[in-house]
C-alpha beads as a LAMMPS data file, in Angstrom:
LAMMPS data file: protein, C-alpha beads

239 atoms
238 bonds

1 atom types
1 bond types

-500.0 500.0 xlo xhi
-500.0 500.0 ylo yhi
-500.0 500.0 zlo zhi

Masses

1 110.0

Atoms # bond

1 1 1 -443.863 170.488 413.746
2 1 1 -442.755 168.714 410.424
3 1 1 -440.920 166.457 412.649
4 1 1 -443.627 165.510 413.563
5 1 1 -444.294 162.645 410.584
6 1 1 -440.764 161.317 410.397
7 1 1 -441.544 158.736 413.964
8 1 1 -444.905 158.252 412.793
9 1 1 -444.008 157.389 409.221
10 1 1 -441.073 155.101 410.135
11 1 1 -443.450 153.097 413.105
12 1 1 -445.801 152.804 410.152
13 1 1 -444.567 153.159 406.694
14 1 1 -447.690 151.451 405.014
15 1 1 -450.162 153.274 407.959
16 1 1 -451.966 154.827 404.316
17 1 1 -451.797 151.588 402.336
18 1 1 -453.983 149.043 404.356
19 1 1 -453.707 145.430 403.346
20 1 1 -454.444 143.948 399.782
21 1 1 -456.210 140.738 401.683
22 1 1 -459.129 143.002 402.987
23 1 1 -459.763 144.184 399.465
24 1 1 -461.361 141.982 396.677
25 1 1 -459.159 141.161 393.950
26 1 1 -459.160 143.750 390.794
27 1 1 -458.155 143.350 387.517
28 1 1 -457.249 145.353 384.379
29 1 1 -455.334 148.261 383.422
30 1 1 -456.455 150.899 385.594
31 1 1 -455.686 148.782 388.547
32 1 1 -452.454 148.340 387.712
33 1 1 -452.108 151.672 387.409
34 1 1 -453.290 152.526 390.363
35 1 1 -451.202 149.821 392.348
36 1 1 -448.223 151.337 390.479
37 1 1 -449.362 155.030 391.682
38 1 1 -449.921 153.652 395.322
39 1 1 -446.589 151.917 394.843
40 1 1 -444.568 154.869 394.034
41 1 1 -445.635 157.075 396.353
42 1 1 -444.919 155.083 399.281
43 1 1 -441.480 154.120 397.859
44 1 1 -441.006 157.973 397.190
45 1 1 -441.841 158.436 401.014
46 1 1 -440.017 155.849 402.300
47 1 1 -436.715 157.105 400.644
48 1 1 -437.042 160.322 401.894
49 1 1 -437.277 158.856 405.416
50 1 1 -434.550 156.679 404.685
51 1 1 -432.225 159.961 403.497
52 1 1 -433.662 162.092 406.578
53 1 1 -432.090 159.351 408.767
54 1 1 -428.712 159.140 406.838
55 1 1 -428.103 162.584 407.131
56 1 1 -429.334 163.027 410.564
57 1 1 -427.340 159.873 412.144
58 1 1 -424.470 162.030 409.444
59 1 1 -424.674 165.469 411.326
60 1 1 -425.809 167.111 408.399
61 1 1 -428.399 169.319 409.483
62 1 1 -428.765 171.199 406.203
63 1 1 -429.349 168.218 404.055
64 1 1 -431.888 166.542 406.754
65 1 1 -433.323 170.118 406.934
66 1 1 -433.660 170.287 403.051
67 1 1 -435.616 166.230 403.675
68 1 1 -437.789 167.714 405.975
69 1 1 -439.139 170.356 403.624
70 1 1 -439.777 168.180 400.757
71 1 1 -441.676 165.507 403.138
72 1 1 -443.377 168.376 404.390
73 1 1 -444.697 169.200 400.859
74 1 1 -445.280 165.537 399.770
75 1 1 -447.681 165.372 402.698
76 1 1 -449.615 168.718 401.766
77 1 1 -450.384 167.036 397.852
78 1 1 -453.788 165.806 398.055
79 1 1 -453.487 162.278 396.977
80 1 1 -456.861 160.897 395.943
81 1 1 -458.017 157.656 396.327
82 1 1 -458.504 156.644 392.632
83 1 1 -459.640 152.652 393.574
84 1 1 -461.235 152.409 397.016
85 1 1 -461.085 149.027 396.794
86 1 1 -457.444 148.957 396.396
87 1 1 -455.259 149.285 399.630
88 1 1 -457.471 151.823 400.783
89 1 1 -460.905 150.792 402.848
90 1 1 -461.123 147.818 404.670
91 1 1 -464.055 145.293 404.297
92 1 1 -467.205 145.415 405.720
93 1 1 -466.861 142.495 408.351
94 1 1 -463.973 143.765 410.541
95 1 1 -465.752 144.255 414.021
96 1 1 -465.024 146.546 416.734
97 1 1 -464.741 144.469 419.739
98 1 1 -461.262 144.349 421.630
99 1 1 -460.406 147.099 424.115
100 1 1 -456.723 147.682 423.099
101 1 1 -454.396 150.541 425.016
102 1 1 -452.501 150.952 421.999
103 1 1 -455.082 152.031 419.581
104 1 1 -457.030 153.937 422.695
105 1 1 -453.582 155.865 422.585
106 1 1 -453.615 156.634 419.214
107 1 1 -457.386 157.770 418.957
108 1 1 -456.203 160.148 421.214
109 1 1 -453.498 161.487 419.621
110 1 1 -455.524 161.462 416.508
111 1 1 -457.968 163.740 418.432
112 1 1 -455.394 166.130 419.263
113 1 1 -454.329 167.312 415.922
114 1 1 -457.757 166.796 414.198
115 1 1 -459.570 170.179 412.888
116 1 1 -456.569 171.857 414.938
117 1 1 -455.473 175.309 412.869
118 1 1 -457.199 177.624 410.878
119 1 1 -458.951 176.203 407.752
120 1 1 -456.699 176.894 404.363
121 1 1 -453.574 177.507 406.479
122 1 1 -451.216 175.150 405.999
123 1 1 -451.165 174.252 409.465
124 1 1 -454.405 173.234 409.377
125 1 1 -453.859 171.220 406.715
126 1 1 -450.799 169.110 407.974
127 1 1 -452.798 168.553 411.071
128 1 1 -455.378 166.590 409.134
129 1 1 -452.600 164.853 407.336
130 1 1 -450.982 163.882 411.196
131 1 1 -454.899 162.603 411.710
132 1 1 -454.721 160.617 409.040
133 1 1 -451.925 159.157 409.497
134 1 1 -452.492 158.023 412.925
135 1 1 -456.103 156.680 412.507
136 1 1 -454.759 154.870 409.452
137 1 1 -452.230 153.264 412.183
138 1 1 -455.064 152.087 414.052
139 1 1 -456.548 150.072 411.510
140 1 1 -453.577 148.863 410.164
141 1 1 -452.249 147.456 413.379
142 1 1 -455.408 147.275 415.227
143 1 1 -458.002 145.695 412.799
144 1 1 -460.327 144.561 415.961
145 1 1 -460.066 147.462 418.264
146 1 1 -463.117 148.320 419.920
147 1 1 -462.232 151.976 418.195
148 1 1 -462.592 150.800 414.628
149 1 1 -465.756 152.313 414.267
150 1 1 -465.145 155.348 415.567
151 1 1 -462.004 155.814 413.587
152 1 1 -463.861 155.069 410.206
153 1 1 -466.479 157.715 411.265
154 1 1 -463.422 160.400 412.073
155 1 1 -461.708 159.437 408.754
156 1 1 -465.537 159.756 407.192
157 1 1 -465.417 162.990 408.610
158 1 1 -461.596 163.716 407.630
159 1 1 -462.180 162.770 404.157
160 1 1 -465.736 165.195 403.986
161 1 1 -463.734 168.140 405.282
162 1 1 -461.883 170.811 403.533
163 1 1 -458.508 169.412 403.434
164 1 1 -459.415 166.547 401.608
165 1 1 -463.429 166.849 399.697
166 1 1 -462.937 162.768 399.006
167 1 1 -466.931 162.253 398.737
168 1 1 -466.551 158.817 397.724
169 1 1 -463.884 157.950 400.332
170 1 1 -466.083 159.877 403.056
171 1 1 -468.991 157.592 402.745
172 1 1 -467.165 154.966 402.379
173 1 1 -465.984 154.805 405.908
174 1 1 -469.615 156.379 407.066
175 1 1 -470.110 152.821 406.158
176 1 1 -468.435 150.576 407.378
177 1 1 -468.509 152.564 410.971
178 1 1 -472.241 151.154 410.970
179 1 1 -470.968 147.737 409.801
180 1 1 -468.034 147.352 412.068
181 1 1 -470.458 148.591 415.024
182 1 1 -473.856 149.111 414.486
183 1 1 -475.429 151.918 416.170
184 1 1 -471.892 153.432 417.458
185 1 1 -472.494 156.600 415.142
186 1 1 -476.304 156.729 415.066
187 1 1 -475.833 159.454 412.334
188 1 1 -473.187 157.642 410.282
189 1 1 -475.560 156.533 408.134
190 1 1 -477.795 159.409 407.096
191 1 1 -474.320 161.161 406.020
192 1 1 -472.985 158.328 403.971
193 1 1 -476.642 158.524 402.217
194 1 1 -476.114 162.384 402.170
195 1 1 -472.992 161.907 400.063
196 1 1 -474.427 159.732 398.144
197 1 1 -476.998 161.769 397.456
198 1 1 -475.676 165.624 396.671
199 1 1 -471.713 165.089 395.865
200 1 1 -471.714 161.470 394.093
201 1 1 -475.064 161.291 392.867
202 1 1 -474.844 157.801 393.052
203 1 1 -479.255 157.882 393.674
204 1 1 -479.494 154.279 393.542
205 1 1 -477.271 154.143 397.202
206 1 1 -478.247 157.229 398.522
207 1 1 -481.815 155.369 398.071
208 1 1 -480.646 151.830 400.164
209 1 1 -479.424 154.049 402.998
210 1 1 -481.996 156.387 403.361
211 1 1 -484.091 152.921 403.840
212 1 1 -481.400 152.184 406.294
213 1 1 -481.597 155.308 408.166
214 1 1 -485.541 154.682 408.325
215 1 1 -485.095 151.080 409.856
216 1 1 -482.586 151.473 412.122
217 1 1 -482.380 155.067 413.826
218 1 1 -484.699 157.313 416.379
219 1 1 -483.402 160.720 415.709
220 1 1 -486.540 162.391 414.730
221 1 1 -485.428 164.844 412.265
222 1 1 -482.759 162.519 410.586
223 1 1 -485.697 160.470 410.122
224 1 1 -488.129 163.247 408.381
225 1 1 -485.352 164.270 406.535
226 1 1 -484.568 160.489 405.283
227 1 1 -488.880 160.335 404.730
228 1 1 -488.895 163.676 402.914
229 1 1 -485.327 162.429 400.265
230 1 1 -487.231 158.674 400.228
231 1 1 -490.238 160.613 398.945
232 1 1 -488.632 162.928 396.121
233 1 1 -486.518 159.916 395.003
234 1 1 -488.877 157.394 394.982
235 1 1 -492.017 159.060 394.488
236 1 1 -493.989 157.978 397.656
237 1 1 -492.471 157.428 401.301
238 1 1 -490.477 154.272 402.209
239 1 1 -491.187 154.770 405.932

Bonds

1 1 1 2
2 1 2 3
3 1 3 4
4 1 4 5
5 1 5 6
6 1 6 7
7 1 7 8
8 1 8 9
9 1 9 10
10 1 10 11
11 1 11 12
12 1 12 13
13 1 13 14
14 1 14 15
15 1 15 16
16 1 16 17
17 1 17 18
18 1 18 19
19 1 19 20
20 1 20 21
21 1 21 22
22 1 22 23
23 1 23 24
24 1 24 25
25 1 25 26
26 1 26 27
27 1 27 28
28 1 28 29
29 1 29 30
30 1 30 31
31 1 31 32
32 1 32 33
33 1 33 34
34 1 34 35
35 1 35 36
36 1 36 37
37 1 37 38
38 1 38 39
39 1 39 40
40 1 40 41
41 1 41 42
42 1 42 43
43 1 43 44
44 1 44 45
45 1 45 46
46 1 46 47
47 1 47 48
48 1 48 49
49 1 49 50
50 1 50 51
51 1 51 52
52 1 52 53
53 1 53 54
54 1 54 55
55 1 55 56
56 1 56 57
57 1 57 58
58 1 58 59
59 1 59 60
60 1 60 61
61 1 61 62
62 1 62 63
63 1 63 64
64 1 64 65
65 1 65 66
66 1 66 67
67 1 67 68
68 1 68 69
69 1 69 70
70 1 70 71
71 1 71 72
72 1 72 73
73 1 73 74
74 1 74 75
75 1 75 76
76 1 76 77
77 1 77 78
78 1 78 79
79 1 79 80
80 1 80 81
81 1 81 82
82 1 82 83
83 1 83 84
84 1 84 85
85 1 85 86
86 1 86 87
87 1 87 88
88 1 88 89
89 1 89 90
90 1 90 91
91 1 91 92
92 1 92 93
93 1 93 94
94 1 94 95
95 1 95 96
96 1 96 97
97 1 97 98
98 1 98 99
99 1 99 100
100 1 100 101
101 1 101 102
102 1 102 103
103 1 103 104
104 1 104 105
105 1 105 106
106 1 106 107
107 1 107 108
108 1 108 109
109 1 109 110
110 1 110 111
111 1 111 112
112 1 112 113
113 1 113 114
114 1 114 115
115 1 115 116
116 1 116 117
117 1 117 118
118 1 118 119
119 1 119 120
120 1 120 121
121 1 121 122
122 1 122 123
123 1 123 124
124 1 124 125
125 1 125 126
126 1 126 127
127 1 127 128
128 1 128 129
129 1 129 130
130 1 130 131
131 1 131 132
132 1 132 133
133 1 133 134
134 1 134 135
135 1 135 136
136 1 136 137
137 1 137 138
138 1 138 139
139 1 139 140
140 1 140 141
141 1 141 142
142 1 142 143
143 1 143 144
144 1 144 145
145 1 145 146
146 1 146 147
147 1 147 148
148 1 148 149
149 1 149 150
150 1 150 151
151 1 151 152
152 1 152 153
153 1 153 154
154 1 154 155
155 1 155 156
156 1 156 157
157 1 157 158
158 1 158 159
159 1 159 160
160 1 160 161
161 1 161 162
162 1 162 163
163 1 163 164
164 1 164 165
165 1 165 166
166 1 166 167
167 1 167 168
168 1 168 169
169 1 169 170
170 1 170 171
171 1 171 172
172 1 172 173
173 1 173 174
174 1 174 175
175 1 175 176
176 1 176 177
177 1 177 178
178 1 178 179
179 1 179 180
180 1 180 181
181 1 181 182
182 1 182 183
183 1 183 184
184 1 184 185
185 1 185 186
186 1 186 187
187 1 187 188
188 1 188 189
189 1 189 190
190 1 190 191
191 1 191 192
192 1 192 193
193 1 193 194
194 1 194 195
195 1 195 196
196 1 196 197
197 1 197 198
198 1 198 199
199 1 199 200
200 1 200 201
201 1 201 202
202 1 202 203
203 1 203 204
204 1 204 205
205 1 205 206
206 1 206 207
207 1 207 208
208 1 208 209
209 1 209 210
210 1 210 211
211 1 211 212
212 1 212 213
213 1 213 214
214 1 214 215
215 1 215 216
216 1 216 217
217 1 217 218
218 1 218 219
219 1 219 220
220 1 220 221
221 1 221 222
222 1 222 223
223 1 223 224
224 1 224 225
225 1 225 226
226 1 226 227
227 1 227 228
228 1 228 229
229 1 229 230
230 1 230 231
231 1 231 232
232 1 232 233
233 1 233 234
234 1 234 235
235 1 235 236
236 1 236 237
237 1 237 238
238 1 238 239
């Protein structure tokens, strides 16, 4: 199985580090630490990659073997997202609008492995990493796929999970799934504003999208609940 990552990282060694040009620019010390952090562990990755392949092309099947565990256990760390706004989640004005095979493909792929395994094996939790990996791909190399959306919504959903617990990075990509194609999630929304809401308590945004939610959906009890959080937050109904 741990094979598994060495094609997919070496098709797409910066699949988890999307491009600087979709973030806006950041400045200070803890961005460059951050950048540094981001740096190193994708130079740490790729030289394990690079050593897997020396000893493989080498015939030494205990060194590549010894590779393949210590990939295998840089890809279990959980590697927060300390900067979402550096290399990590794309803008809001990306659209989903081109049918490409390619990322179709990869979805599918994606779909294969995710919530595959029992949850706290370790199984489980290299699946989600394989997910992540290849929806990352998508966006990377597919930035106007008509599957954009859906692949922010899966990596909201990723990112929510138990493998990861990234609140901020969850919503985050609730997000722009609505932005890059409104009304592909209808509930995409209400659980970016749930975040929000009970993990970040961030009340101010929970409030904007729980206005959102009222404006723009039809699901009857996403709207009550949206009314009913509106209501305690606010002190009257937005509706």
């Amino acid at each position: 199985m741990m094979r598994f990552f060495l094609p997919i990282t070496l098709l797409a060694v910066a699949s988890l580090s999307l491009s600087l040009a979709q973030s806006p620019p950041t400045e200070g010390k803890d961005a460059e630490l951050v950048k540094r952090t981001l740096d190193a562990r994708q130079e740490y990755q790729d030289s394990l990659i690079a050593m897997w392949t020396h000893y493989t092309k080498a015939g030494d099947r205990e060194r590549a073997k010894w590779v393949e565990e210590e990939l295998k256990a840089f890809h279990l760390i959980n590697k927060p997202s300390y900067r979402l706004d550096i290399q990590d989640v794309p803008g809001p004005n990306l659209e989903a609008k081109v049918n490409v095979k390619e990322a179709n493909d990869l979805f599918k792929e994606a779909m294969l492995y995710k919530g595959r395994g029992i949850p706290g094996t370790e199984d489980y939790t290299l699946n989600q990493r394989r997910t992540e990996l290849l929806l990352r791909k998508i966006l990377q190399k597919y930035p106007n796929s008509d599957k954009i959306a859906d692949v922010a919504y899966e990596l909201g959903d990723l990112y929510e999970g138990r493998a990861y617990r990234q609140y901020g990075r969850a919503a985050a990509f609730y997000e722009r799934s609505y932005q890059w194609q409104k009304g592909s999630r209808t509930d995409a929304v209400m659980r970016a504003a749930r975040l929000y809401d009970r993990q970040l308590n961030e009340k101010g945004k929970a409030i904007e999208l729980y206005r959102l939610e009222v404006e723009t959906d039809t699901d009857a009890a996403r709207l009550k609940e949206a009314d009913r959080r509106l209501a305690e937050l606010t002190g009257g109904s937005k509706r």
